[in-house]
C-alpha positions in Angstrom: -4.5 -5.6 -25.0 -2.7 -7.1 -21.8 -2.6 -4.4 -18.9 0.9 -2.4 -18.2 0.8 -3.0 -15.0 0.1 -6.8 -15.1 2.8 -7.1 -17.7 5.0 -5.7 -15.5 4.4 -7.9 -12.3 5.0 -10.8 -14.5 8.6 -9.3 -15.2 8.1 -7.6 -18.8 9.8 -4.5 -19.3 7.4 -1.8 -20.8 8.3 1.4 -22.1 6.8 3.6 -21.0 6.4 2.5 -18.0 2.8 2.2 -16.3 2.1 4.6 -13.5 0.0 5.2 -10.9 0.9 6.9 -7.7 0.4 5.5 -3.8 -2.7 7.8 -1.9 -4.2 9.1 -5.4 -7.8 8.7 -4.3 -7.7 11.1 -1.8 -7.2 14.8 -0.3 -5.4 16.4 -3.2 -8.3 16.1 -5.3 -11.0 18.4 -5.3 -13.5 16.1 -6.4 -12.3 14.0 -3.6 -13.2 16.7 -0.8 -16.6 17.2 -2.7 -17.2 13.7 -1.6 -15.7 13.5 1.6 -17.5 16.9 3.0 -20.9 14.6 2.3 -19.6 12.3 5.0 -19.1 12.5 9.0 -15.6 11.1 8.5 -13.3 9.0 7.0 -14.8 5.6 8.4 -18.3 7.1 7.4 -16.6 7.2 3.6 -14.6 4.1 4.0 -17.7 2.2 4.6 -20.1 3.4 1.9 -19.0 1.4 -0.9 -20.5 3.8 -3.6 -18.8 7.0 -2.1 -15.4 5.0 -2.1 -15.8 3.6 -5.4 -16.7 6.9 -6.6 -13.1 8.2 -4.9 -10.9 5.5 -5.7 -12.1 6.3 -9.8 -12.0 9.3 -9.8 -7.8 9.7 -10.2 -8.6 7.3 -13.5 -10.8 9.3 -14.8 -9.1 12.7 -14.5 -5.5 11.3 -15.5 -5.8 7.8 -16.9 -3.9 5.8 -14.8 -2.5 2.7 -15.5 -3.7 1.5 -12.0 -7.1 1.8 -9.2 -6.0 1.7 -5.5 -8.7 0.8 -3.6 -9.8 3.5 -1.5 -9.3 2.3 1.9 -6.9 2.4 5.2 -4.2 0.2 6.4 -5.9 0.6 9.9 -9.6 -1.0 8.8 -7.6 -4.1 9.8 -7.2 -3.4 13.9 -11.1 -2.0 13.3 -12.1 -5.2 12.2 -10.8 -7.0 14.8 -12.6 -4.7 17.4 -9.9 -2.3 18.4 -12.0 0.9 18.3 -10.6 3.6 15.7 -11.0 7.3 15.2 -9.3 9.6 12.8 -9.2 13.1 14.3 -8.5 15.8 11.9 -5.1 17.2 12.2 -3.8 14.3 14.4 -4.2 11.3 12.6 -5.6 8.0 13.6 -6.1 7.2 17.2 -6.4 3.6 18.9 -6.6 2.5 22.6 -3.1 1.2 22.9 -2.5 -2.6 23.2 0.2 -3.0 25.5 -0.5 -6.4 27.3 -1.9 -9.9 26.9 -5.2 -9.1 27.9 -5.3 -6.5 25.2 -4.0 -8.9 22.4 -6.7 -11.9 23.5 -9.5 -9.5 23.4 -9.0 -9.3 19.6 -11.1 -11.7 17.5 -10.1 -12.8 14.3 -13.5 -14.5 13.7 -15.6 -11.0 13.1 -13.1 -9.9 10.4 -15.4 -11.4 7.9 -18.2 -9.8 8.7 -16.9 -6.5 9.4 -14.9 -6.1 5.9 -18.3 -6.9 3.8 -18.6 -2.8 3.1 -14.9 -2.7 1.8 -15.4 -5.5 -0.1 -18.5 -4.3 -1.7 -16.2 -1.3 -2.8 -14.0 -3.4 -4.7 -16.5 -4.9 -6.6 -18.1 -2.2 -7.4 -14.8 -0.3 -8.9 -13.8 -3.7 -10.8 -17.8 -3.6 -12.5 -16.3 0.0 -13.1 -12.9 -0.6 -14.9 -14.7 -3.2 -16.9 -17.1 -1.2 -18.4 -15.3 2.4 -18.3 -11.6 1.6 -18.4 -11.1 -1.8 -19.3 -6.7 -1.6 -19.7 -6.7 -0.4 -15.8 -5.6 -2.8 -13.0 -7.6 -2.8 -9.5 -5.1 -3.2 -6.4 -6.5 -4.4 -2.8 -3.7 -3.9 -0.3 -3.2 -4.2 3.4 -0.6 -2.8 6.2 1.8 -5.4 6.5 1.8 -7.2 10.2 4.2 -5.5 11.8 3.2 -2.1 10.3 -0.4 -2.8 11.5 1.2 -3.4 15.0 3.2 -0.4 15.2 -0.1 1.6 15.3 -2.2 -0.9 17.4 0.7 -0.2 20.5 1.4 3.0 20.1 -2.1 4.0 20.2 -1.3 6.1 16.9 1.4 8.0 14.8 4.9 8.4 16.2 8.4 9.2 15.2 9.8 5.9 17.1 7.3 3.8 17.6 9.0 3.3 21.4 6.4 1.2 22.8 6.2 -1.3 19.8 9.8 -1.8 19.4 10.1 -2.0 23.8 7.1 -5.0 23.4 9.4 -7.0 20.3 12.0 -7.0 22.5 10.8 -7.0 26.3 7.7 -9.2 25.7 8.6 -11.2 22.7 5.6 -13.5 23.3 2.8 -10.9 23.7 3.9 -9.1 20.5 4.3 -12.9 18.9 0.6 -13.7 19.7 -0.1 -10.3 18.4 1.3 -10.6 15.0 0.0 -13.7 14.4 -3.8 -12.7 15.1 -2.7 -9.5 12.0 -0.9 -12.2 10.0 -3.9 -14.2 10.1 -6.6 -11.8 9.6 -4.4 -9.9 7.1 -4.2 -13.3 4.8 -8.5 -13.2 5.0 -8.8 -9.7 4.1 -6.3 -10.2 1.4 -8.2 -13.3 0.0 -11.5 -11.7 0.3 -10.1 -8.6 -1.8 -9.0 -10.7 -4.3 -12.3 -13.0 -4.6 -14.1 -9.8 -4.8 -12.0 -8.4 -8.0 -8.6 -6.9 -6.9 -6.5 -8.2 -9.4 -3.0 -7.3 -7.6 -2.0 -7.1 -3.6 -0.4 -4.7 -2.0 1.3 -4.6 1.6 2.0 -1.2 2.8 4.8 -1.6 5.2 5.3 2.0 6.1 6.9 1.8 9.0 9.2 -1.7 8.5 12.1 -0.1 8.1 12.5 0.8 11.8 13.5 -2.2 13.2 16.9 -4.2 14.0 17.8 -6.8 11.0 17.2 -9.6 13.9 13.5 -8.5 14.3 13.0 -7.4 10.2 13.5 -10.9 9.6 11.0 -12.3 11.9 8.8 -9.7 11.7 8.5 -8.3 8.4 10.3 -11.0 6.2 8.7 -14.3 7.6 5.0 -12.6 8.0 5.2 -11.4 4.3 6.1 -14.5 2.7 3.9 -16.5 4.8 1.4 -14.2 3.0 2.7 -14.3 0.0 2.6 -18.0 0.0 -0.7 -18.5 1.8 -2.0 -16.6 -1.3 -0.2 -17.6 -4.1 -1.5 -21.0 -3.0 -5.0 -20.1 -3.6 -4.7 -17.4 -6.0 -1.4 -18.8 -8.5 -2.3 -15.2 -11.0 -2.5 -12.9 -8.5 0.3 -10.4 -8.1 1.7 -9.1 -4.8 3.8 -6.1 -4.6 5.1 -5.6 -1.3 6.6 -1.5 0.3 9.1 -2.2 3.3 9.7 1.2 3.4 13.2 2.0 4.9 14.3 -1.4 4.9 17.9 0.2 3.6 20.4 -2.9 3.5 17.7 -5.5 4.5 15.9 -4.6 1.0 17.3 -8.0 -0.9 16.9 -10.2 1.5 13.4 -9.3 1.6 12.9 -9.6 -2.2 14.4 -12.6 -2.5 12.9 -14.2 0.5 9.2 -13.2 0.7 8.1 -14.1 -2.7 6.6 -10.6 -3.3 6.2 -10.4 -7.6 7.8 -6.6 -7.2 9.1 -4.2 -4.3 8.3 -0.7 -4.2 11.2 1.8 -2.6 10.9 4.3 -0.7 11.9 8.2 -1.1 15.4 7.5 0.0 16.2 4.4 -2.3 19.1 5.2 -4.8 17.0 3.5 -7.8 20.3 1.8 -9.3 22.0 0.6 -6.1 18.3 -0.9 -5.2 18.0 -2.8 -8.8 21.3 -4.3 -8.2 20.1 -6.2 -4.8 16.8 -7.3 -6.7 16.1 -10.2 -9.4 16.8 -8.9 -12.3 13.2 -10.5 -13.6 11.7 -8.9 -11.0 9.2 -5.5 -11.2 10.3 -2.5 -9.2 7.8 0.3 -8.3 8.6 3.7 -7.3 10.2 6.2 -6.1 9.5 10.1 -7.3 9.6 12.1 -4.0 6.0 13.4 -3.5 7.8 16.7 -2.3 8.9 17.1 -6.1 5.7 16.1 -7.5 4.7 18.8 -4.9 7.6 21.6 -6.3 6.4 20.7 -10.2 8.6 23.0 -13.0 12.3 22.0 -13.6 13.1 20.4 -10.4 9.6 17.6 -11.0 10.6 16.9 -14.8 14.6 16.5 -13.9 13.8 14.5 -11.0 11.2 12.1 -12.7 13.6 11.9 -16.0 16.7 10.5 -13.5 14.1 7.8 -12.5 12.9 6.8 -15.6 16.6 6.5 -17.0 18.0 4.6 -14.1 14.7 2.0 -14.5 15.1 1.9 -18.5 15.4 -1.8 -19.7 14.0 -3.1 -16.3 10.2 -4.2 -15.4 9.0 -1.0 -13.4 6.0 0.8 -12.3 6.3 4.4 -11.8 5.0 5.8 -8.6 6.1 8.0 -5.9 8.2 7.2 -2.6 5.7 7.7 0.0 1.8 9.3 -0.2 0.9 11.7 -2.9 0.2 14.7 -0.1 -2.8 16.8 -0.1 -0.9 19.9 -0.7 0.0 18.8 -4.2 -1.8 20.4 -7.4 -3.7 18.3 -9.3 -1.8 20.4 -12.5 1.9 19.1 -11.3 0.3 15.4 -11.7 -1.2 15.9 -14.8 2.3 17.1 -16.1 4.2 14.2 -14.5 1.7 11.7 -16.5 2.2 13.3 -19.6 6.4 13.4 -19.4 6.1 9.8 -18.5 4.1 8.6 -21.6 5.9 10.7 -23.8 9.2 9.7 -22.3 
């Protein structure tokens, strides 16, 4: 039997569609928690390929998704390049900021092998896994995408504007340049390495993509992506990418047509038919259930996941949320979501 969700990239539409759902290994999960209270932190997890195979399963095991997300971080990308990384609880991840030339040289592209060998250990580790346990489920490997990445390499962390990033793009064009080329490079090793290891799709998370002018979207979300794309479609002809410029708004055709991504995930704020209509017809869609609904569960988490399912009918989708699953959600609200979708 051919995998739902590898069906779908290659623009079948199945009813019902497959499902699985963006941050399900993680802090919703009691299981999860189990695990990650035997660790110092979420590098000491991130690194230990049998504690994150064990968490990246476990959302398989309890609800059968269609799909494993490797149990990882956009950020082990700036880590690997030597940018030094913490994740501080109730604050988020925090990086020295890069805000010169000095700061961009000092990053070396070169120890990106070597440092990923832990993460990529974890991937083979969950495909021996599927295999054996749950042979019809897909493994994704993913990464930020460039300018993503960037956003949190300059700003030192989370923000609501991402000032500093968006100052550099347009005050020191060729810092930031020789910046997103060192991500665009390492991101296409990490990527190939993934896949060589056993991911079977790729994903580029670009959470933050949607914040800049269409001038700079194009040169720096657009052009990186589909120099990805094509840099691994080269090598790797059967393997999938699904790419998330989260709010992208208007700019979300060109960067469907243009990147070569095999499907585009919206965001929360997408309206799922006005989206379809600026994407190839032949081409997969994934998304867009607000985790706040998934959150809510009852009447307003079945009328809200229904409205999706119907606008998507007829077209090759994968159903999955907007944005992260969040750790507030019960783990009884997702069980109830899988079940309305495979009996829809």
């Amino acid at each position: 039997m051919a995998k739902k969700v590898m069906q779908v990239l290659t623009g079948e539409a199945v009813w019902p569609p497959p499902v699985w759902l963006m941050r399900q290994a993680g802090r919703f999960l009691p299981e999860y928690r189990a695990v990650r209270a035997t660790t110092t932190g979420f590098m000491d997890l991130a690194t230990n390929p049998e504690k994150a195979c064990e968490v990246t399963l476990q959302p398989v095991r309890r609800f059968g998704m269609d799909a494993a997300i490797l149990f990882s971080d956009i950020l082990v990308l700036p880590w690997a390049l030597g940018q030094d990384l913490a994740f501080e609880a109730g604050e988020g991840p925090i990086l020295p900021p890069i805000r010169d030339q000095a700061g961009v040289d000092a990053l070396d592209v070169g120890r990106v092998r070597g440092e990923i060998r832990p993460i990529l250990e974890t991937v083979r580790q969950v495909r021996a896994a599927l295999i054996e346990h749950h042979p019809d489920t897909t493994l994704i490997g993913f990464a930020g995408s460039p300018f993503t990445v960037a956003c949190y390499m300059i700003e030192g962390g989370g923000s609501k504007e991402f000032a500093h990033v968006r100052a550099m793009a347009h005050g020191q064009p060729k810092v930031f340049a020789d910046l997103m080329e060192k991500i665009t490079v390492a991101t296409i090793t990490y990527l190939s390495a993934q896949i060589l290891a056993g991911a079977e799709v790729a994903m580029l998370f670009g959470s933050w993509d949607g914040i800049l002018s269409p001038r700079l979207f194009r040169t720096h979300v657009i052009a990186p992506a589909a120099r990805i794309a094509a840099q691994l479609k080269a090598r790797f002809p059967n393997t999938p990418i699904i790419g998330f410029p989260r709010l992208s708004g208007m700019m979300l055709g060109e960067y469907a047509h243009q990147t070569g991504v095999n499907a585009v995930a919206l965001d929360t704020s997408a309206e799922p038919s006005l989206a379809a209509g600026m994407i190839p017809a032949d081409m997969a869609i994934q998304g867009n259930l607000d985790p706040l609904a998934l959150v809510a569960g009852g009447a307003a988490l079945r009328e809200e996941a229904d409205m999706l399912l119907q606008a998507m009918r007829g077209r090759p989708h994968i159903f999955n949320l907007g944005h992260g699953i969040l750790p507030q959600t019960p783990p009884e609200h997702v069980a109830e979501l899988i079940a309305q979708i495979r009996s829809a």
